[in-house]
PyMOL Python script that loads the backbone (N, CA, C, O; Angstrom):
from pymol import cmd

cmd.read_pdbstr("""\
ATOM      1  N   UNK A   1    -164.758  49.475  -5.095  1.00  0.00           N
ATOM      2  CA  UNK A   1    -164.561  48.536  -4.008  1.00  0.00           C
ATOM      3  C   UNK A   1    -163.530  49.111  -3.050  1.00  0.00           C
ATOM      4  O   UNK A   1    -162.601  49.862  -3.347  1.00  0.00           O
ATOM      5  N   UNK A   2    -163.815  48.683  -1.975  1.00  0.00           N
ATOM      6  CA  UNK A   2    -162.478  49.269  -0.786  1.00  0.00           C
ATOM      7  C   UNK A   2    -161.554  48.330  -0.434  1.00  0.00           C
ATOM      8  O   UNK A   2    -161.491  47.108  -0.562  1.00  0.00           O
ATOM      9  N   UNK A   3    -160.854  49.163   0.036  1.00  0.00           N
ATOM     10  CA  UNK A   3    -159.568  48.106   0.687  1.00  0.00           C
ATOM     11  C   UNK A   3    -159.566  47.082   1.361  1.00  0.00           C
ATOM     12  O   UNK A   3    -158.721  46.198   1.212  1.00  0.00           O
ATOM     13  N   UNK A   4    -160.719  47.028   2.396  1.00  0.00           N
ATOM     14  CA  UNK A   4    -160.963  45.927   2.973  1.00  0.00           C
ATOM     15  C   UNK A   4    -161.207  44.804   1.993  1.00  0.00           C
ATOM     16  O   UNK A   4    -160.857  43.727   2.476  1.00  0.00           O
ATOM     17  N   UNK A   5    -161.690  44.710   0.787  1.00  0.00           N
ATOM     18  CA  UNK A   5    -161.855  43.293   0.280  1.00  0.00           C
ATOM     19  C   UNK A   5    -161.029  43.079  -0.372  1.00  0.00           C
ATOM     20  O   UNK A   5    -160.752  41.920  -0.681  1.00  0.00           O
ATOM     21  N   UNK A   6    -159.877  44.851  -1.110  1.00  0.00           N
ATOM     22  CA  UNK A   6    -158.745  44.371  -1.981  1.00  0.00           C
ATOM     23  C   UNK A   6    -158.096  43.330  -0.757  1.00  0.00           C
ATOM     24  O   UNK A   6    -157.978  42.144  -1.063  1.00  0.00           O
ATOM     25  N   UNK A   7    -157.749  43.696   0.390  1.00  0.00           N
ATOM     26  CA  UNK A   7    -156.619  42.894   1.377  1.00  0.00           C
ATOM     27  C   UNK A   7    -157.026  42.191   2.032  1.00  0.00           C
ATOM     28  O   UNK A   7    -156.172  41.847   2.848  1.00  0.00           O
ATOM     29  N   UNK A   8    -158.496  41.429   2.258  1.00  0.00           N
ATOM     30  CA  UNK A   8    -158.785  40.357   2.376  1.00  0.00           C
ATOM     31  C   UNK A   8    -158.754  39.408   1.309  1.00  0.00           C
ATOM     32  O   UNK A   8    -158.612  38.254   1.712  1.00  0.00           O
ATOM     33  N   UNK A   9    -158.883  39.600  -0.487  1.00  0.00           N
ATOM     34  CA  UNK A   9    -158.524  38.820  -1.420  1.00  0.00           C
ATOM     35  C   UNK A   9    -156.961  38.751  -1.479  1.00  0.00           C
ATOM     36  O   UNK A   9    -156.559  37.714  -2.007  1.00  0.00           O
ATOM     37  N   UNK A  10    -156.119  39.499  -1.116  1.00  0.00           N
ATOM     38  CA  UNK A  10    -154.592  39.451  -0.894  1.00  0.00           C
ATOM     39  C   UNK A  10    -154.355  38.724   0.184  1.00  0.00           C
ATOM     40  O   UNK A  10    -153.142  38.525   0.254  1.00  0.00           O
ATOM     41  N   UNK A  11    -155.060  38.116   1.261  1.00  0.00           N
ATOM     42  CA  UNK A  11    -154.451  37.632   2.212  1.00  0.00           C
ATOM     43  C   UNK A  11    -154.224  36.426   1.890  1.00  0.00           C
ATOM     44  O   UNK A  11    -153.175  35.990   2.362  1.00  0.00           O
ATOM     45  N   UNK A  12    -154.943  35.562   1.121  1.00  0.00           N
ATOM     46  CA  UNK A  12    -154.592  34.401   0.942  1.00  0.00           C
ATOM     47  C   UNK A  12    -153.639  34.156  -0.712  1.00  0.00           C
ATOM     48  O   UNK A  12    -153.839  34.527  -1.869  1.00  0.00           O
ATOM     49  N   UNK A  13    -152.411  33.220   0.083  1.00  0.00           N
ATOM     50  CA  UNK A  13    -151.661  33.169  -0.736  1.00  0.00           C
ATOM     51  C   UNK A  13    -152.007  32.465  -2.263  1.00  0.00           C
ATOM     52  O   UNK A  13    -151.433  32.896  -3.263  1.00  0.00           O
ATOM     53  N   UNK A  14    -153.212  31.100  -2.371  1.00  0.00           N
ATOM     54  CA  UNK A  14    -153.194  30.790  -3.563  1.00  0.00           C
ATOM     55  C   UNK A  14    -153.537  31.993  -4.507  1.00  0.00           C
ATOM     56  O   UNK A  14    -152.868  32.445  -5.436  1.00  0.00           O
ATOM     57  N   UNK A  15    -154.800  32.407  -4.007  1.00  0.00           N
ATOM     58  CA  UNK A  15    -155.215  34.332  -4.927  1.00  0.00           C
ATOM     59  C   UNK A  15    -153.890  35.082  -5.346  1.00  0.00           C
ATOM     60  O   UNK A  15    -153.681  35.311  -6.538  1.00  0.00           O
ATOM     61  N   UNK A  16    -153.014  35.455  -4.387  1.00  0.00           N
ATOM     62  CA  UNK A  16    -151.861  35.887  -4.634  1.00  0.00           C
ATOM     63  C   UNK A  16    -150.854  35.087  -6.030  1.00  0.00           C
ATOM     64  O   UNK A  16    -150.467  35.655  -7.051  1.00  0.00           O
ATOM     65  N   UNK A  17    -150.634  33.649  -5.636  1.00  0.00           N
ATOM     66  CA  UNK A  17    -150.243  33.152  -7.230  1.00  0.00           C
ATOM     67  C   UNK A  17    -151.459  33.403  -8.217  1.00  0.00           C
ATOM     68  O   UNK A  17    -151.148  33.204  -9.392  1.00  0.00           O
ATOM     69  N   UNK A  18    -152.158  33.610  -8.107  1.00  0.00           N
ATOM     70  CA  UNK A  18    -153.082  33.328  -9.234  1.00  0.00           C
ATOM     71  C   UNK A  18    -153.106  34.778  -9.899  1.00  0.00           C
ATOM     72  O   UNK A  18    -153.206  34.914 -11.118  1.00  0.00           O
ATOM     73  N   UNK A  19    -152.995  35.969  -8.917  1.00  0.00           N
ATOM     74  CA  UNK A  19    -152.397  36.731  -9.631  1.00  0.00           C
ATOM     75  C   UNK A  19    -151.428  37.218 -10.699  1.00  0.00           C
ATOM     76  O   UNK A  19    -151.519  37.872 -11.738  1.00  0.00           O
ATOM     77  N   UNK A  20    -150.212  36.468  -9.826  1.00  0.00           N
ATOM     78  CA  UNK A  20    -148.702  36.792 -10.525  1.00  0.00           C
ATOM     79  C   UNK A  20    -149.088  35.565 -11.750  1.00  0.00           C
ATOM     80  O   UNK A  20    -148.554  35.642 -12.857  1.00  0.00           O
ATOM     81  N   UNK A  21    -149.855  34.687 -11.490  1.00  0.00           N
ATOM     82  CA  UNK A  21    -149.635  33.736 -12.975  1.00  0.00           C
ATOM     83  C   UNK A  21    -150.551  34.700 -14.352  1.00  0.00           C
ATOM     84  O   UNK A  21    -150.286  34.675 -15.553  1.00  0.00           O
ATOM     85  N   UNK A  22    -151.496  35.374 -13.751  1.00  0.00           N
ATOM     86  CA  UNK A  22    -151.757  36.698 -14.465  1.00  0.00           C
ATOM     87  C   UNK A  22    -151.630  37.820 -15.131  1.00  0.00           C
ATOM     88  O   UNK A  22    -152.339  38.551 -15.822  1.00  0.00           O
ATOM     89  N   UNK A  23    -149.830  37.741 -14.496  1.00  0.00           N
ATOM     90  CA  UNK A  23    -149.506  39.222 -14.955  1.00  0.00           C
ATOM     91  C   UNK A  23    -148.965  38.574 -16.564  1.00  0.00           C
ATOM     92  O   UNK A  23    -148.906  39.437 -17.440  1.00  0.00           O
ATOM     93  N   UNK A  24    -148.631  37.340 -16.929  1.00  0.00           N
ATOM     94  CA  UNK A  24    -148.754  36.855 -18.361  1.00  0.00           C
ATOM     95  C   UNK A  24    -149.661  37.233 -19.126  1.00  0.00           C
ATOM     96  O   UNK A  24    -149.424  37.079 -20.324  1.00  0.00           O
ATOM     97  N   UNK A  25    -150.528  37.634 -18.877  1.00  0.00           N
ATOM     98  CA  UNK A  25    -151.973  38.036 -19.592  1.00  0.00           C
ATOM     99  C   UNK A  25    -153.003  37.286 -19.163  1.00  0.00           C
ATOM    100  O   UNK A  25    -153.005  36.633 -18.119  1.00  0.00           O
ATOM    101  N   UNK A  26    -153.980  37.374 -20.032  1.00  0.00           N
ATOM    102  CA  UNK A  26    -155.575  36.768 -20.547  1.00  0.00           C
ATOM    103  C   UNK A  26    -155.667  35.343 -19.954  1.00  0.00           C
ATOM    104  O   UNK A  26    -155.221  34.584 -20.814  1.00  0.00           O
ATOM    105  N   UNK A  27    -156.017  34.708 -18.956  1.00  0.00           N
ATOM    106  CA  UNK A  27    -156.287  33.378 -18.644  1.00  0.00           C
ATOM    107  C   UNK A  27    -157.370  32.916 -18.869  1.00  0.00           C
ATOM    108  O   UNK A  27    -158.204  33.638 -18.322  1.00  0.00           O
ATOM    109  N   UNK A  28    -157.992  31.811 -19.560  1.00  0.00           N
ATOM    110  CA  UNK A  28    -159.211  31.402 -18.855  1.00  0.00           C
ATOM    111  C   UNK A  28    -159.357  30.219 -17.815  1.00  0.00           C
ATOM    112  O   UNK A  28    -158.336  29.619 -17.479  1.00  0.00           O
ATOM    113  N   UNK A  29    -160.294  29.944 -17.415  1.00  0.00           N
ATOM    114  CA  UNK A  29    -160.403  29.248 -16.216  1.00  0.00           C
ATOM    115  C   UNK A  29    -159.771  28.178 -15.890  1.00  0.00           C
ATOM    116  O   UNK A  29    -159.528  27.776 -14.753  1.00  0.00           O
ATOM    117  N   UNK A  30    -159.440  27.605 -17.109  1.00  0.00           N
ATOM    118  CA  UNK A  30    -158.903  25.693 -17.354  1.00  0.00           C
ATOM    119  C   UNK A  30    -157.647  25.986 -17.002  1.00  0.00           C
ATOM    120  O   UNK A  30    -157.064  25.497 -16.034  1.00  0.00           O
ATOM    121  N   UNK A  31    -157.022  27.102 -18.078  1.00  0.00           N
ATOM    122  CA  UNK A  31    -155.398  27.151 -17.631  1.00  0.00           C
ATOM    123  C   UNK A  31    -155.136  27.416 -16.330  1.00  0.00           C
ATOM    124  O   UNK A  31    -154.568  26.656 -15.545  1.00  0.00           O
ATOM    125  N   UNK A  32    -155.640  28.722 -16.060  1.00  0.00           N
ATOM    126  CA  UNK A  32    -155.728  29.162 -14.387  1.00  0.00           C
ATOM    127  C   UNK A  32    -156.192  27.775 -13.049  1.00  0.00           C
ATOM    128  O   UNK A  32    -155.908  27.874 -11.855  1.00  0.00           O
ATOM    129  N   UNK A  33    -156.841  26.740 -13.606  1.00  0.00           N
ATOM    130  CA  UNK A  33    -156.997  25.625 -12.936  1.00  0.00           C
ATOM    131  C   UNK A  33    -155.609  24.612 -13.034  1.00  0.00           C
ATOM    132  O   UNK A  33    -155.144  24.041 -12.048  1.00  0.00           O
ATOM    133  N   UNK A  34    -155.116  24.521 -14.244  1.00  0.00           N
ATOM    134  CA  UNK A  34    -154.256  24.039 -14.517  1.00  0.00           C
ATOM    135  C   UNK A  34    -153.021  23.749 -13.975  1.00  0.00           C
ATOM    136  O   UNK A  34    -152.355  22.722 -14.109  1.00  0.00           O
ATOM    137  N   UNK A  35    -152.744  24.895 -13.259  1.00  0.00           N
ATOM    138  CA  UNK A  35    -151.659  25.415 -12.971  1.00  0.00           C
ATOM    139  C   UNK A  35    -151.732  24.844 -10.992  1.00  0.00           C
ATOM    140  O   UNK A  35    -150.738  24.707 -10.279  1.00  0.00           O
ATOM    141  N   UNK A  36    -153.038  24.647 -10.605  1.00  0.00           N
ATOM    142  CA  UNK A  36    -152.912  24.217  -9.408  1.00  0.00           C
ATOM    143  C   UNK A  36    -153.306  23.445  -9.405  1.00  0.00           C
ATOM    144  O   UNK A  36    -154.078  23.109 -10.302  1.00  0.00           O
ATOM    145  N   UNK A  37    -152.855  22.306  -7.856  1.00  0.00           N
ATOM    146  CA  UNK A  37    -153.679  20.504  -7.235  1.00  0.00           C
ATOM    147  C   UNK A  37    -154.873  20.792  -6.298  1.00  0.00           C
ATOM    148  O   UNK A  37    -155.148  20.415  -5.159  1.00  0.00           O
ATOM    149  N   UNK A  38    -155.554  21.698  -7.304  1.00  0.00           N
ATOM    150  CA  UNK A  38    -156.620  22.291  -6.460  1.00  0.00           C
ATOM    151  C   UNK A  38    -158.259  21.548  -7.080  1.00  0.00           C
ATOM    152  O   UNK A  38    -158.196  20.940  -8.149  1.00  0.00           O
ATOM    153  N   UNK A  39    -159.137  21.609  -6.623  1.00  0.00           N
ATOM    154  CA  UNK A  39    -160.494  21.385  -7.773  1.00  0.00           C
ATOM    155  C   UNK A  39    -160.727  22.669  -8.604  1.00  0.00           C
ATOM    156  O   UNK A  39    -160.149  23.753  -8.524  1.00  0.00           O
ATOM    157  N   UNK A  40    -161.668  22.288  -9.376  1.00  0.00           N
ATOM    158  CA  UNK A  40    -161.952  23.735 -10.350  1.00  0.00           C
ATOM    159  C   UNK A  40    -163.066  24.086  -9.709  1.00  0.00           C
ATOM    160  O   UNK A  40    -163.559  24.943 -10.444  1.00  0.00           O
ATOM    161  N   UNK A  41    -163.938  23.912  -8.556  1.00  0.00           N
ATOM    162  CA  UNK A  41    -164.539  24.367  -7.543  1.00  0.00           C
ATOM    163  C   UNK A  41    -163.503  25.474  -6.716  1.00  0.00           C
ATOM    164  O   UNK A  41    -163.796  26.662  -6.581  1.00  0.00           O
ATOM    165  N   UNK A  42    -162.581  25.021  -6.335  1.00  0.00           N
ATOM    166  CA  UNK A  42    -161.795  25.799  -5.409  1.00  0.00           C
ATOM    167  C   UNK A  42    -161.015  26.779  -6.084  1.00  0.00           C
ATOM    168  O   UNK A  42    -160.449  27.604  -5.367  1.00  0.00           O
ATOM    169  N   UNK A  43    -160.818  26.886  -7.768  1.00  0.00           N
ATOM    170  CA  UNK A  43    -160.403  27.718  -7.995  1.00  0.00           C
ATOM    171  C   UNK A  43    -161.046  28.723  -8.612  1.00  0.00           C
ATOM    172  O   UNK A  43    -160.601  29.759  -9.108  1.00  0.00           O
ATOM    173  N   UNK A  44    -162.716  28.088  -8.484  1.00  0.00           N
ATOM    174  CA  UNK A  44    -163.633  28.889  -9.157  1.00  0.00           C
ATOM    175  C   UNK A  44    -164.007  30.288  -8.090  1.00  0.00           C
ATOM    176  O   UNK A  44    -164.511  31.381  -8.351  1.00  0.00           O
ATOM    177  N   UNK A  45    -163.627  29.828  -7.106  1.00  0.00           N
ATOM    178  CA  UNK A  45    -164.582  30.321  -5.561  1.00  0.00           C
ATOM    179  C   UNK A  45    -162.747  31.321  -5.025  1.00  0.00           C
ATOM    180  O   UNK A  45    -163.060  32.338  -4.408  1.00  0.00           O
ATOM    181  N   UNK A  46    -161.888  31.251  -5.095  1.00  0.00           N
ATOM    182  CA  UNK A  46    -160.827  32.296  -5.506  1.00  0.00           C
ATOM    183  C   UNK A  46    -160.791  33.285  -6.366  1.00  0.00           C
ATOM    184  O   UNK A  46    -160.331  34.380  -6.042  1.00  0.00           O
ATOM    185  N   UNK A  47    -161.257  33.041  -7.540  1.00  0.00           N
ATOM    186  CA  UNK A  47    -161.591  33.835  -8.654  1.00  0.00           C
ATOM    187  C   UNK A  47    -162.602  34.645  -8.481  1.00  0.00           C
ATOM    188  O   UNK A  47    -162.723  35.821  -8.824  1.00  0.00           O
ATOM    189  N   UNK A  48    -163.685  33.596  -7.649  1.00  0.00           N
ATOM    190  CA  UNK A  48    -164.788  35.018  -7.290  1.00  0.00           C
ATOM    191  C   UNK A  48    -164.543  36.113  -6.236  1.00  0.00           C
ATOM    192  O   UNK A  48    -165.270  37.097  -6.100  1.00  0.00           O
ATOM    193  N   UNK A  49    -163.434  35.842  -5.496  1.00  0.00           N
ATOM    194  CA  UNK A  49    -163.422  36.858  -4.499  1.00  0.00           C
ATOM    195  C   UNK A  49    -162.676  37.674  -5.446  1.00  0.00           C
ATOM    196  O   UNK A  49    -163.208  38.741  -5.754  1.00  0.00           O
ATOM    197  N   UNK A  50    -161.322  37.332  -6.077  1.00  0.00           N
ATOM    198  CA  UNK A  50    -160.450  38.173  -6.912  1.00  0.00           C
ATOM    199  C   UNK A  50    -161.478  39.138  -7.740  1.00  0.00           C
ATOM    200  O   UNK A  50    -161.172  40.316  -7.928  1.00  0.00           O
ATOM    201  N   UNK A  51    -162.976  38.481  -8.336  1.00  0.00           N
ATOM    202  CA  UNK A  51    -163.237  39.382  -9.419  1.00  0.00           C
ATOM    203  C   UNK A  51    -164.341  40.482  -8.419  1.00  0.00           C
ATOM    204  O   UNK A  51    -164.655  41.606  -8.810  1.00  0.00           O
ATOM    205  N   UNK A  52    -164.731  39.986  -7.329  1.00  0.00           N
ATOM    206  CA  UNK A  52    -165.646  40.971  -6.022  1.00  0.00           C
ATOM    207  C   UNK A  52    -164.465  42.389  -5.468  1.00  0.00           C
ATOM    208  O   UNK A  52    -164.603  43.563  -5.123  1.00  0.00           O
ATOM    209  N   UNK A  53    -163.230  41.343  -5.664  1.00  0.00           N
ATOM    210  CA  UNK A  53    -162.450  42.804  -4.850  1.00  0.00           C
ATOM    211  C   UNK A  53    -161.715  43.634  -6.127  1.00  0.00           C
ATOM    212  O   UNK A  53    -160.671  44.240  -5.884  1.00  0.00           O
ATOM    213  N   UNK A  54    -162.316  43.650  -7.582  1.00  0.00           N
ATOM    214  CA  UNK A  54    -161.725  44.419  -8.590  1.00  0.00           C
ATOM    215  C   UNK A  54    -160.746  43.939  -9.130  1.00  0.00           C
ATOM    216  O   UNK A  54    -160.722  44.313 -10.303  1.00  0.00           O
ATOM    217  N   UNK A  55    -159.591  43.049  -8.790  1.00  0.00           N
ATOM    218  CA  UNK A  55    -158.486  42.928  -8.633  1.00  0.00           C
ATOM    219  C   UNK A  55    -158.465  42.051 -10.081  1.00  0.00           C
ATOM    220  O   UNK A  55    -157.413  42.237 -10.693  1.00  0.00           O
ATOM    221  N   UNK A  56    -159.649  40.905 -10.924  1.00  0.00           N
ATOM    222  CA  UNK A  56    -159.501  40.843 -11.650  1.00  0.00           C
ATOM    223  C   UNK A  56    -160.938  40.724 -12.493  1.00  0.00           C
ATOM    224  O   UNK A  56    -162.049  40.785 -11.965  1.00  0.00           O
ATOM    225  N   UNK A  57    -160.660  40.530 -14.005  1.00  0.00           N
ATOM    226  CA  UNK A  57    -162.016  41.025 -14.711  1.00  0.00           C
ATOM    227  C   UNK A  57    -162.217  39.431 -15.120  1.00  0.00           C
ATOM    228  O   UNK A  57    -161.497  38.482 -14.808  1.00  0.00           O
ATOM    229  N   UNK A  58    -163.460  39.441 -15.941  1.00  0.00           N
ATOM    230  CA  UNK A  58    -164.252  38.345 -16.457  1.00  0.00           C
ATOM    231  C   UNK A  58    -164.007  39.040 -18.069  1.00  0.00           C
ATOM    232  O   UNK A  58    -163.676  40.169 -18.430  1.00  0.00           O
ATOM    233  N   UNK A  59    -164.323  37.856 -18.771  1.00  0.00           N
ATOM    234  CA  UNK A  59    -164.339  37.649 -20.151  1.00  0.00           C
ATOM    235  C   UNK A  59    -164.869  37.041 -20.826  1.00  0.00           C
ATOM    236  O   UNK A  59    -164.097  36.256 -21.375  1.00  0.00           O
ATOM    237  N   UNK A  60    -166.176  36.905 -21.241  1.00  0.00           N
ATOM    238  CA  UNK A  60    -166.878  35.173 -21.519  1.00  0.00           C
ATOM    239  C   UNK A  60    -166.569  35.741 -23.394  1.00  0.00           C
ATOM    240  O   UNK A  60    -166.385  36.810 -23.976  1.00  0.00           O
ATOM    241  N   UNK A  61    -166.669  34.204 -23.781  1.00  0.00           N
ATOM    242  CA  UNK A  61    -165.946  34.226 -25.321  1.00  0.00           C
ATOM    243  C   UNK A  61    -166.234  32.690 -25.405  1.00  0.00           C
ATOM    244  O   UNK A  61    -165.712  31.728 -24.843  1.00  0.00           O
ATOM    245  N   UNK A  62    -167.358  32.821 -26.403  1.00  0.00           N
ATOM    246  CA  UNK A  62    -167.740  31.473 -26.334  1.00  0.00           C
ATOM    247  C   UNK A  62    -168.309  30.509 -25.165  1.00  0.00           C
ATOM    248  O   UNK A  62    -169.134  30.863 -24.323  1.00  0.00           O
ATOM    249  N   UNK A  63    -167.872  29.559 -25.239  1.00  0.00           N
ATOM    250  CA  UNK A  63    -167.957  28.886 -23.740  1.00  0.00           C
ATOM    251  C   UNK A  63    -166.486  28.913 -22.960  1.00  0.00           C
ATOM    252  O   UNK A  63    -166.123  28.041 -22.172  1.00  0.00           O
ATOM    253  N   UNK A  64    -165.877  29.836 -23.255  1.00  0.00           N
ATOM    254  CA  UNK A  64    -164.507  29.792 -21.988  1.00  0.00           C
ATOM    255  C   UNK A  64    -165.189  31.554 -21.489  1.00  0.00           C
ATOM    256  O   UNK A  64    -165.837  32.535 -21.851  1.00  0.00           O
ATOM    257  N   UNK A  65    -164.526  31.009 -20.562  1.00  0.00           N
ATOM    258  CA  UNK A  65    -164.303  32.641 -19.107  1.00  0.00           C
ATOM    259  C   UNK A  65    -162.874  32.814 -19.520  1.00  0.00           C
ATOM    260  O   UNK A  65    -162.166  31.836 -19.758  1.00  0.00           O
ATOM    261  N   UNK A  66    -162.421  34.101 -19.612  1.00  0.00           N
ATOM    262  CA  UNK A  66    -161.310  34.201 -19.471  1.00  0.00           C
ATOM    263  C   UNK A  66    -160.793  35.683 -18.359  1.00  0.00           C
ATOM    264  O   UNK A  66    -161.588  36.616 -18.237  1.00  0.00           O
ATOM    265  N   UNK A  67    -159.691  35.710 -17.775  1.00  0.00           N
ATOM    266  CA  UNK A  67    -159.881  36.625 -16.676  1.00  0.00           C
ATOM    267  C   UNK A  67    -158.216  37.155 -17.197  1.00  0.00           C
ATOM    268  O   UNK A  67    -157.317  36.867 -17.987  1.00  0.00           O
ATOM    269  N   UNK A  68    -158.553  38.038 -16.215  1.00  0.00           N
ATOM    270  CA  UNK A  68    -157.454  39.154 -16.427  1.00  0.00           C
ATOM    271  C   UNK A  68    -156.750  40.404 -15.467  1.00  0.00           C
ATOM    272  O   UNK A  68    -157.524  41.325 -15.210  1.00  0.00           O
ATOM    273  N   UNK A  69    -156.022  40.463 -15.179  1.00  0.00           N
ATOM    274  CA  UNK A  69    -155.870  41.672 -14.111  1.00  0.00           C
ATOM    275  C   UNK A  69    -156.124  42.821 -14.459  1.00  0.00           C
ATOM    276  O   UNK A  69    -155.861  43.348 -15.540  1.00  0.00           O
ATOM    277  N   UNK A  70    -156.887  43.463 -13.146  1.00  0.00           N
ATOM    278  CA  UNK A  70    -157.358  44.885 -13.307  1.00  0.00           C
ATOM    279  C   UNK A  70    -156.566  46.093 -12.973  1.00  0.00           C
ATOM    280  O   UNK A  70    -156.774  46.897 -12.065  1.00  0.00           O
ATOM    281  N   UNK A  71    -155.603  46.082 -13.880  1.00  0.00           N
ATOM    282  CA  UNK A  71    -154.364  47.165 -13.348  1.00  0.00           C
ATOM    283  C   UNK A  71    -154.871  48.197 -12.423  1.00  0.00           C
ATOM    284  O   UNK A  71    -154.323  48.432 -11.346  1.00  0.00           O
ATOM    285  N   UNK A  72    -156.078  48.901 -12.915  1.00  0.00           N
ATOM    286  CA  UNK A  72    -156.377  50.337 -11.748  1.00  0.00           C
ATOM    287  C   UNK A  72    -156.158  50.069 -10.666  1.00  0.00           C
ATOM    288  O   UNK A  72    -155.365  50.731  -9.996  1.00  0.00           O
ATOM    289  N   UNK A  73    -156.778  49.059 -10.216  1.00  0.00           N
ATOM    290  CA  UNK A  73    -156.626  48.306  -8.912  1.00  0.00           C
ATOM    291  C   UNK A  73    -155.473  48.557  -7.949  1.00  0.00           C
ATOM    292  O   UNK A  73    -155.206  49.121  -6.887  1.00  0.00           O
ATOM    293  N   UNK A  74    -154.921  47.795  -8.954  1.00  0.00           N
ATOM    294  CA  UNK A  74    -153.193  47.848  -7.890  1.00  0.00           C
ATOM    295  C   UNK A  74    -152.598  48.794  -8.014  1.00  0.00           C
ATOM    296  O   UNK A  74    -151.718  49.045  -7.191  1.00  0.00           O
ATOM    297  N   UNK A  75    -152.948  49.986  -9.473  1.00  0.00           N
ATOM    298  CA  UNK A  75    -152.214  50.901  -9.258  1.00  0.00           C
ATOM    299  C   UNK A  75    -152.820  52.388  -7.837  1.00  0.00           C
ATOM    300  O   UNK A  75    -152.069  53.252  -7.386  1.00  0.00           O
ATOM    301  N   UNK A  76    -153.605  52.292  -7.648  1.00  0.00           N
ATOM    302  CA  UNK A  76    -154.459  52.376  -6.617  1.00  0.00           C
ATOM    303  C   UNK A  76    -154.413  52.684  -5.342  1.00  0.00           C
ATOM    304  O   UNK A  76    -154.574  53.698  -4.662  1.00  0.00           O
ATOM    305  N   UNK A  77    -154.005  50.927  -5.071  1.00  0.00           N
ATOM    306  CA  UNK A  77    -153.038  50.463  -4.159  1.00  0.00           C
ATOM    307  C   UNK A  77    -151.577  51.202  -3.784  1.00  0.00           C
ATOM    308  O   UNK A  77    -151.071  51.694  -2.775  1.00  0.00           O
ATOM    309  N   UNK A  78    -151.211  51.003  -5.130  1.00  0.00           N
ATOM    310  CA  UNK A  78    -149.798  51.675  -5.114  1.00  0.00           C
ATOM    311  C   UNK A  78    -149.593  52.520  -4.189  1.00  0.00           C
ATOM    312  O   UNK A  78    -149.041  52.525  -3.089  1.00  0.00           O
ATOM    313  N   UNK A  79    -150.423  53.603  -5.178  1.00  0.00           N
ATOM    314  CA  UNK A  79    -150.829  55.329  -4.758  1.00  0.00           C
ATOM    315  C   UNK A  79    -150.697  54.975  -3.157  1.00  0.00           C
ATOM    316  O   UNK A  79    -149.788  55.328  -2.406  1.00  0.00           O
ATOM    317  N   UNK A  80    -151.724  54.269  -2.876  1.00  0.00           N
ATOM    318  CA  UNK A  80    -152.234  54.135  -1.577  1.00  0.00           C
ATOM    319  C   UNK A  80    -150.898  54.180  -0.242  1.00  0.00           C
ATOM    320  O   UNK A  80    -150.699  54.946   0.702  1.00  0.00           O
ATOM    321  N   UNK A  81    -150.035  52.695  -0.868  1.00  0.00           N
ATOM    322  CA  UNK A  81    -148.945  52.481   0.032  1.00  0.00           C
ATOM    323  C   UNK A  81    -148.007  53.413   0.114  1.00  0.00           C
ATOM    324  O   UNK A  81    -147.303  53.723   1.075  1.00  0.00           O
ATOM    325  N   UNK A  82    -148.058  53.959  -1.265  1.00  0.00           N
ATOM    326  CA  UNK A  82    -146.749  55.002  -1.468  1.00  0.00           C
ATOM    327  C   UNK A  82    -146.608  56.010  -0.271  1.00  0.00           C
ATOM    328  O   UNK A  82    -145.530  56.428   0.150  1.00  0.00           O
ATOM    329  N   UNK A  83    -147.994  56.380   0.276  1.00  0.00           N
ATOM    330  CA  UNK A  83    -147.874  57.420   0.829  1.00  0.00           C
ATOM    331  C   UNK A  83    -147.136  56.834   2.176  1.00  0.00           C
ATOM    332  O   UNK A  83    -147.050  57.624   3.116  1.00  0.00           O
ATOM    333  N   UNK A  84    -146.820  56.058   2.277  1.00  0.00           N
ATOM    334  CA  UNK A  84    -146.486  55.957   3.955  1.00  0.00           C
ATOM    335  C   UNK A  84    -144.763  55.716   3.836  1.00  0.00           C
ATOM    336  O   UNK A  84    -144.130  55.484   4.867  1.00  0.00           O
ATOM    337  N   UNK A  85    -144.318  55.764   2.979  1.00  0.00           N
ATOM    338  CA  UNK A  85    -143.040  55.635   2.262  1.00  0.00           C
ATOM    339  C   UNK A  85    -142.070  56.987   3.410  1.00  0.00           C
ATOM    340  O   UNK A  85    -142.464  58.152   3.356  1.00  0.00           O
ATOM    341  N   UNK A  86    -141.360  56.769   3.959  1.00  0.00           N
ATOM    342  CA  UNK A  86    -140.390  57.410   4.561  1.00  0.00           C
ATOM    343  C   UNK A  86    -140.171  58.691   3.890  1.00  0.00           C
ATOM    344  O   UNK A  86    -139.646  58.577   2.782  1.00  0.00           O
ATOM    345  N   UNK A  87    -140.460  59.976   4.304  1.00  0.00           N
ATOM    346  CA  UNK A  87    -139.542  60.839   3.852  1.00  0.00           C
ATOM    347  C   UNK A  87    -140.965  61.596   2.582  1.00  0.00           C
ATOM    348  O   UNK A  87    -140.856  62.755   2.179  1.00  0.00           O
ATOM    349  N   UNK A  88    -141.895  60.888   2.247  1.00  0.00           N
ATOM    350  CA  UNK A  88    -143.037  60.768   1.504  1.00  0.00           C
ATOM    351  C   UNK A  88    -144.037  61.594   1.802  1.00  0.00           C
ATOM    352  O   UNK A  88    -145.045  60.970   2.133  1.00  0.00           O
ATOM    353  N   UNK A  89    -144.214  63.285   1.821  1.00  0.00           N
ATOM    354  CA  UNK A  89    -144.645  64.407   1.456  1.00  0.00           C
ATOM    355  C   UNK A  89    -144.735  64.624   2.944  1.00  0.00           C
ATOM    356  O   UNK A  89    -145.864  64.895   3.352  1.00  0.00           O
ATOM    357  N   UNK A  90    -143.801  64.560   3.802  1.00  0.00           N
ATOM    358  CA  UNK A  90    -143.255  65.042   5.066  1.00  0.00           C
ATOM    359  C   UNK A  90    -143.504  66.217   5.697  1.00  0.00           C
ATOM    360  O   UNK A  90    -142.955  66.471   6.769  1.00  0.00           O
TER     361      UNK A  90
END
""", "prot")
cmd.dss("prot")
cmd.show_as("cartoon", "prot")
cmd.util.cbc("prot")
cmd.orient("prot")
């Protein structure tokens, strides 16, 4: 996937918490709903862009989904930003 959909799924801030409530580990959908005054429509339809732009994975186990961050991703990213870093292979 390219950057354009990693930083269009980064632009919006609930995706962004839903991340960092991620970096705890393994969520599935209820908790990850849980956590916001959102519907589980609206946090279903966040999750799908998060899991379109790589950023996080699926898990089915039983009848729960459970999701997860896709480290390559951001480390990626990293790489990516690093380079513009001041002073950064000059």
């Amino acid at each position: 996937m390219g950057f354009h959909e990693t930083f269009k799924a980064l632009a919006d801030p609930v995706r962004r918490e839903i991340l960092t409530y991620l970096k705890q580990g393994e969520k599935s959908a209820g908790d990850i709903s849980d956590q916001f005054e959102l519907s589980k429509a609206t946090i279903s339809h966040h999750l799908s862009i998060l899991k379109k732009a790589d950023l996080v994975y699926e898990r089915k186990e039983k009848n729960f989904i459970y999701y997860g961050l896709n480290t390559s991703v951001f480390e990626e990213l990293s790489l990516w930003v690093t380079q513009f870093k001041k002073g950064h292979n000059e």
